[in-house]
C-alpha positions as CSV (number, residue, x, y, z in Angstrom):
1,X,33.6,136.0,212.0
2,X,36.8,137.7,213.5
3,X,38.7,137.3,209.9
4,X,35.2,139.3,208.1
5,X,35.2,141.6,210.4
6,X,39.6,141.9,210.2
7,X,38.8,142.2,207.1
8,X,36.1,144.9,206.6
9,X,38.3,146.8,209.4
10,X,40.9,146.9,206.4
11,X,38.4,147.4,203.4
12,X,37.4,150.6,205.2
13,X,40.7,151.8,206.3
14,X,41.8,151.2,202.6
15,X,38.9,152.9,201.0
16,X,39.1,155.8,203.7
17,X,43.0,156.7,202.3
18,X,41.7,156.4,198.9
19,X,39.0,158.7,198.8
20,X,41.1,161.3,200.8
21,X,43.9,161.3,198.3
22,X,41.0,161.5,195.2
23,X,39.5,164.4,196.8
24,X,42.5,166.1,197.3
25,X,43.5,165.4,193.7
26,X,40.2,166.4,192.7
27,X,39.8,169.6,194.3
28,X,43.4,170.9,194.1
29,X,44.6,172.6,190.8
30,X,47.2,170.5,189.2
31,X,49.2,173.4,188.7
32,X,49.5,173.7,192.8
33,X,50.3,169.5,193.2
34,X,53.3,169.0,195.0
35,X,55.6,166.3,194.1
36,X,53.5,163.7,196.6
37,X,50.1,164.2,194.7
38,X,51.8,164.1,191.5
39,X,53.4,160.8,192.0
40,X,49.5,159.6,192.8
41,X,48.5,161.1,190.2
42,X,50.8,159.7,187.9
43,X,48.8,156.2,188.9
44,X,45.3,157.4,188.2
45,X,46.7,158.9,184.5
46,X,48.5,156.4,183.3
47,X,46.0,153.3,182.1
48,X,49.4,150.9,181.7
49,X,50.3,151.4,185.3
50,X,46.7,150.6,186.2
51,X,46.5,147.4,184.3
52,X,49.5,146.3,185.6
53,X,48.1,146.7,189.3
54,X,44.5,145.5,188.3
55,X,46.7,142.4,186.8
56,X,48.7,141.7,189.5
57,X,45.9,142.0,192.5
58,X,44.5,139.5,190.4
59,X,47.2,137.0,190.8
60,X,47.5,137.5,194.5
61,X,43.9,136.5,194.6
62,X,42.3,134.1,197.7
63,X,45.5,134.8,199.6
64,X,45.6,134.6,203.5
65,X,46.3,138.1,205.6
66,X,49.8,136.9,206.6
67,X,50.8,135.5,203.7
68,X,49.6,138.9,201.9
69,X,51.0,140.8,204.9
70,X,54.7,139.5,203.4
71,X,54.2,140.1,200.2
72,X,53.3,143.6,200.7
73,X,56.3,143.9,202.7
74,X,58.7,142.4,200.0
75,X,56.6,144.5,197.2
76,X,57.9,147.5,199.4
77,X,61.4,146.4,200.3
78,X,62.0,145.5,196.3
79,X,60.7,148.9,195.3
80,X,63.1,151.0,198.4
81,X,65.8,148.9,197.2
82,X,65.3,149.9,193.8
83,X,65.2,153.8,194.3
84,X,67.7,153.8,196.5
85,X,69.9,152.0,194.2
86,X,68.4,153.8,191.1
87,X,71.5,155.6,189.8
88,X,73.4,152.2,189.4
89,X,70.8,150.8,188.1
90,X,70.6,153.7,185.4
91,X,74.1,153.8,184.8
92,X,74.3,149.7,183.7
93,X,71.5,150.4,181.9
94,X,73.2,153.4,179.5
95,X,76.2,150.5,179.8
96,X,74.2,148.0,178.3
97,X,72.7,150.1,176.0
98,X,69.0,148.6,176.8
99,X,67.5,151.9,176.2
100,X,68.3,152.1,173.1
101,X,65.7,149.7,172.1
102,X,62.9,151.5,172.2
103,X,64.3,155.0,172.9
104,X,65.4,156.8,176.3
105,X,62.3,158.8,176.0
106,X,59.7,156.3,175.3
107,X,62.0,153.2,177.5
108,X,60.1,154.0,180.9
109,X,56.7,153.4,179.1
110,X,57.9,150.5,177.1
111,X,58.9,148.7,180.6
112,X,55.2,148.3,181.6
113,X,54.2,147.6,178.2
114,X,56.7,144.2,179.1
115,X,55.7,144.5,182.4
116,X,52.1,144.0,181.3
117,X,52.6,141.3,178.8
118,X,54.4,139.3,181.8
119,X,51.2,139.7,183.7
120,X,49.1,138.9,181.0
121,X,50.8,135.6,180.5
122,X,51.2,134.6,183.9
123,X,47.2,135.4,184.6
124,X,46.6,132.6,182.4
125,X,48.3,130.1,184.6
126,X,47.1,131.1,188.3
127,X,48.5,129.2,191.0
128,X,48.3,129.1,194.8
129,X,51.7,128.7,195.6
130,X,52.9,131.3,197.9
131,X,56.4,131.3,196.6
132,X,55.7,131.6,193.1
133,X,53.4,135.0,194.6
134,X,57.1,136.1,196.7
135,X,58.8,136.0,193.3
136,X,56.1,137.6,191.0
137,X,56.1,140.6,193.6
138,X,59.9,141.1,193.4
139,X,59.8,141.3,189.6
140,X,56.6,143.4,189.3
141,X,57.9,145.8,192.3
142,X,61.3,146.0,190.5
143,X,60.1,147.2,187.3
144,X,57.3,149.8,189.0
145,X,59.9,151.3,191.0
146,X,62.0,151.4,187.8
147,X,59.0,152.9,186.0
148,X,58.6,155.5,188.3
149,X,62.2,156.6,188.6
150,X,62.6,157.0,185.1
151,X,60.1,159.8,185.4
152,X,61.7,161.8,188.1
153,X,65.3,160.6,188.1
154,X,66.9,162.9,190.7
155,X,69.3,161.9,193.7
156,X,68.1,159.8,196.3
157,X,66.9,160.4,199.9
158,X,64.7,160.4,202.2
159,X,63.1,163.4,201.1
160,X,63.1,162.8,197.7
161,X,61.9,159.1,198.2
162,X,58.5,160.7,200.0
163,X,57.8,162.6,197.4
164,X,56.9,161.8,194.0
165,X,58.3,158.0,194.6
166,X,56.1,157.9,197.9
167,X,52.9,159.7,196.1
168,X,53.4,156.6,193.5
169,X,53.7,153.8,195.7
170,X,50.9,154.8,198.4
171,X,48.2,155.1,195.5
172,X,49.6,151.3,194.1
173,X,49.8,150.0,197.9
174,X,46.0,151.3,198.8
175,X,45.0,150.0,195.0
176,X,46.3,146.5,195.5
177,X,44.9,146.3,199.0
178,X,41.3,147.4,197.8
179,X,41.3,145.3,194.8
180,X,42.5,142.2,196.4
181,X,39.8,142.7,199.8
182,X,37.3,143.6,197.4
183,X,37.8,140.3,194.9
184,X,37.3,137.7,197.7
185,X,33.8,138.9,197.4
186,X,33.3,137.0,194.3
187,X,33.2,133.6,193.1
188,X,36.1,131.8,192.8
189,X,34.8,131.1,189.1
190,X,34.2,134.2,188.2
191,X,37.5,136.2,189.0
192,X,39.4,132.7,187.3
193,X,37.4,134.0,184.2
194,X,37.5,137.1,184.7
195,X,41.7,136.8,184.7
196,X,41.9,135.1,181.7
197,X,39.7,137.7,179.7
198,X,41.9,140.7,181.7
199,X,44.8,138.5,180.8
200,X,44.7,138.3,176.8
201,X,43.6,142.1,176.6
202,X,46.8,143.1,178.6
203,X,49.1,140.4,176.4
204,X,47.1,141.8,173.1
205,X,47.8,145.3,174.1
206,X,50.9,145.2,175.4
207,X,52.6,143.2,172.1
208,X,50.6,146.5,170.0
209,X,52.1,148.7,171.9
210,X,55.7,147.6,171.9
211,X,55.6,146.7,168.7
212,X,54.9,150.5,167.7
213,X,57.2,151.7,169.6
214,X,59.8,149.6,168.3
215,X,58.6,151.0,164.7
216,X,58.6,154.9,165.6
């Protein structure tokens, strides 16, 4: 009884921050956004991004509160870690040339389009092993983070990091949360089925779209 009611307690909490970001999104002109409710919503207009956080709330499906607890706090850590050490990051990827695959300009797109396809795949072989969760999270936080400072590369800080980076990761954070709280709802069965349908669309879509952009 105390873990439903721990857990409805966080369902609401969740829910509350996610309508009050939507309204605000919703009733401010984008032209008057600042840099926080653009980075949010960048989430809600961008259907890659969504996949890949439908996706991966998937996969962290039927875990405990503690054991989500620090995987929500190494989700957070990777993607710090990341901006903070964005320009190095940037700079051995114009070494390495990896942008140059698909184009600077279409390269933070084509990362979730891999990102996704990663997903896909790894929805098909679900697993309750915690680890295996600890290491998903540092590669799907690593490449969001990525993501999202390849569309507002700037210097870091503190300020900067609350801003559009912050607007991002709050809207991801809340999403996860109310996807995961709201799954354990269902059948077991069901969301097993459900991830394998979710699973070949993302794979299917994801090979389309990299494929094109490899062609123009």
């Amino acid at each position: 009884m105390l873990k439903k009611n721990t857990n409805l307690f966080i369902l609401s909490f969740l829910l509350f921050i996610f309508i009050f970001i939507l309204m605000k999104l919703i009733f401010i002109p984008v032209d008057n956004y600042g840099l926080f409710l653009s980075g949010s919503y960048n989430i809600f207009t961008n259907y890659f991004l969504l996949l890949s956080i439908l996706g991966y709330s998937l996969l962290l499906f039927k875990c405990d509160n503690k054991s989500l607890f620090l995987i929500i706090n190494i989700f957070l850590f990777i993607f710090f870690i990341t901006q903070f050490l964005f320009t190095i990051i940037l700079e051995l990827i114009f070494h390495f040339k990896i942008d140059l695959i698909f184009g600077f300009d279409r390269f933070p797109e084509a990362i979730l389009y891999i990102l996704n396809i990663l997903i896909g795949i790894l929805m098909w072989f679900p697993t309750n092993k915690v680890l295996y969760k600890y290491l998903i999270s540092i590669i799907i936080s690593f490449i969001l983070s990525l993501h999202i400072g390849l569309k507002d590369i700037e210097v870091f800080s503190l300020k900067s990091f609350i801003s559009y980076p912050g607007g991002n990761i709050l809207i991801i954070i809340v999403l996860i949360g109310l996807l995961i709280f709201i799954s354990n709802y269902f059948q077991q069965r069901y969301i097993l089925v459900g991830s394998k349908i979710l699973g070949s669309w993302i794979i299917v879509i994801g090979v389309i779209s990299s494929i094109f952009s490899l062609i123009y």
